[in-house]
C-alpha positions in Angstrom: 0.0 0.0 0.0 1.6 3.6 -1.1 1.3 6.7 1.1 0.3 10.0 -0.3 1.5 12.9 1.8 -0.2 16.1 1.4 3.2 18.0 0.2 2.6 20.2 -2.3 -1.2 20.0 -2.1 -2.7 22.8 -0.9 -6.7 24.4 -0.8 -6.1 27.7 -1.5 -9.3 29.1 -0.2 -12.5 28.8 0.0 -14.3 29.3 -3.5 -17.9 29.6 -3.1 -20.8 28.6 -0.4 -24.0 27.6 -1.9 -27.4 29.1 -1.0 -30.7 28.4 -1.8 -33.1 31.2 -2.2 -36.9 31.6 -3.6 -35.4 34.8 -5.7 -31.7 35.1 -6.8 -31.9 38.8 -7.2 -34.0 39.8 -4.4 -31.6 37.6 -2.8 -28.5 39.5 -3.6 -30.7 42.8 -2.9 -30.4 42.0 0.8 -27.5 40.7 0.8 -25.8 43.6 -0.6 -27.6 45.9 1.8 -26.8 44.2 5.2 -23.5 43.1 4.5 -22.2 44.9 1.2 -22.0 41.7 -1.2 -22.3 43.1 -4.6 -23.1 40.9 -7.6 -19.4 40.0 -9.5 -19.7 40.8 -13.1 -17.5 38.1 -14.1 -20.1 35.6 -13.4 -23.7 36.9 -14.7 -24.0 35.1 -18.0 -24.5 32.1 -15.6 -27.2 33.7 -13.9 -29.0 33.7 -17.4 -29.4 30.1 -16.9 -32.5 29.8 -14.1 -30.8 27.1 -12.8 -27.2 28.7 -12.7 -26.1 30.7 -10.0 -26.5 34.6 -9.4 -22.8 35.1 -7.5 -22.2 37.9 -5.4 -18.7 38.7 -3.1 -17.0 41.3 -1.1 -13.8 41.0 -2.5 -14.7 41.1 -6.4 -15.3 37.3 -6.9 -12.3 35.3 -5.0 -14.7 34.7 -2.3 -18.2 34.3 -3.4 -22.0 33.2 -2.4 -23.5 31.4 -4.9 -27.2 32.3 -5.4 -29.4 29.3 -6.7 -32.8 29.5 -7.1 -35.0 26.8 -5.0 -36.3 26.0 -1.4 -33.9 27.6 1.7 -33.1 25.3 4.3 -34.8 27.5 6.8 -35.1 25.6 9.9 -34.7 22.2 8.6 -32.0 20.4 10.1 -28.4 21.1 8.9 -27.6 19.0 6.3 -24.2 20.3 5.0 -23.0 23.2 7.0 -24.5 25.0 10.1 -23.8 28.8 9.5 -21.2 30.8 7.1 -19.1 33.5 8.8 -17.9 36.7 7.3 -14.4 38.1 8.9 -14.4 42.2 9.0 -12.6 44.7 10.7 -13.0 46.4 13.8 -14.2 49.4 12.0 -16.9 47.5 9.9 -17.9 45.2 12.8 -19.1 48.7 14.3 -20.8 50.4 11.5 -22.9 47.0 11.4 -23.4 47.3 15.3 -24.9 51.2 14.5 -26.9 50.0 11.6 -28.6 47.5 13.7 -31.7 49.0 14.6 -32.9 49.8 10.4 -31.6 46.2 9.5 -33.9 44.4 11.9 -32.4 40.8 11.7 -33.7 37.7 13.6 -31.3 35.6 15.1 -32.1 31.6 14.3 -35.1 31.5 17.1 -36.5 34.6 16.1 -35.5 37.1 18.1 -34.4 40.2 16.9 -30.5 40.9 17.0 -29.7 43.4 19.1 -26.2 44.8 21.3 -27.0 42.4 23.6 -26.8 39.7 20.8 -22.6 40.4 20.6 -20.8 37.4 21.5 -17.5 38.3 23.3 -14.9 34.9 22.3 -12.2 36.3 24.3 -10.1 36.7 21.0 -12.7 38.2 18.8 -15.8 38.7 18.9 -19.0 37.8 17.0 -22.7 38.7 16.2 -25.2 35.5 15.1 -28.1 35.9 12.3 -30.4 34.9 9.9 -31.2 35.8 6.7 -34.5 36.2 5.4 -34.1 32.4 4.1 -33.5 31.0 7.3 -29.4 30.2 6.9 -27.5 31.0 9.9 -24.8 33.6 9.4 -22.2 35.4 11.4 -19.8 38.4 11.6 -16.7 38.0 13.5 -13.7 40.6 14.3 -10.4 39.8 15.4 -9.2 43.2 16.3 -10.4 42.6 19.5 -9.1 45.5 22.1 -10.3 47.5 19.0 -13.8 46.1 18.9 -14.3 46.1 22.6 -13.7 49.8 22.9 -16.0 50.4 19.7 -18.8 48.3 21.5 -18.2 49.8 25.3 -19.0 53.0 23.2 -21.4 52.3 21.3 -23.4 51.0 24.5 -22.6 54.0 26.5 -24.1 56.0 23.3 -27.3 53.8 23.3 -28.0 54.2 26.9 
C-alpha cells in the first residue's frame, strides 16, 4: 500500500458557499444591503441560466456566495453546513453594530439581533443571524481591544 502525503497540495481558499433562495436577485438585494455583497460581473452570464447561479462577493469574486434559485433550508436540520461566517474589521464590525436597529435581523429563534446579541470569544468577537431564508450567518472581528472599545462606546451611546 503507497502513502500520499499532502506535500505540495494545498486548498487555496475557499471558492464559493451555496445558498438556496426563492429569488436570486432579491436575494443578492439584501445581501448587498446588510453586508455589502455586490453581484461580481465576471459571473452573470451564468445567472442567465435559471438554474445557474447569481454570484455575489465582497472581494470582487475570490470569495463568493453562490445564489441558486430553489427552497432555503430555513429551519430544517443542517444538512451540509451549520452557519457561514464573514471576517471584518473592527471598524466594519461597528458600522454594522450602529446600523442595527434599520436592519432588523432575527437571530435563528427569532428574536431580533440586538447589542445584547454580541458574543464576546475572548479573541474576537462575534454577532449571530439569519437571513431572510432562514441560513444562519455570522460576523466576526479579530481586532479585539479594538472592537471592545467600539462596543463599550457604542453602549454608553445607546444608553
Amino acid at each position: 500500500m503507497t502513502t500520499y502525503q499532502l506535500n505540495s497540495f494545498r486548498v487555496l481558499q475557499i471558492d464559493h458557499v451555496e445558498l438556496f433562495v426563492p429569488d436570486r436577485h432579491e436575494a443578492a438585494g439584501w445581501y448587498q444591503r446588510i453586508l455589502g455583497l455586490d453581484v461580481v460581473p465576471a459571473y452573470q452570464d451564468w445567472a442567465a441560466d435559471p438554474g445557474g447561479p447569481l454570484m455575489i462577493s465582497s472581494d470582487g469574486g475570490s470569495t463568493k456566495l453562490a445564489l441558486f434559485e430553489g427552497q432555503p433550508q430555513e429551519s430544517r436540520p443542517t444538512a451540509g453546513f451549520h452557519r457561514v461566517a464573514f471576517r471584518v474589521s473592527a471598524d466594519a464590525f461597528t458600522d454594522f453594530l450602529r446600523r442595527l436597529g434599520d436592519m432588523q435581523l432575527k437571530e435563528s429563534g427569532g428574536s431580533p439581533v440586538t447589542l445584547d446579541s454580541v458574543v464576546d470569544h475572548e479573541k474576537a468577537y462575534s454577532i449571530y443571524f439569519c437571513d431572510p431564508y432562514g441560513h444562519h450567518l455570522e460576523l466576526t472581528a479579530y481586532e479585539y481591544e479594538a472592537t471592545r472599545a467600539a462596543l463599550l462606546e457604542i453602549r454608553k451611546q445607546a444608553r
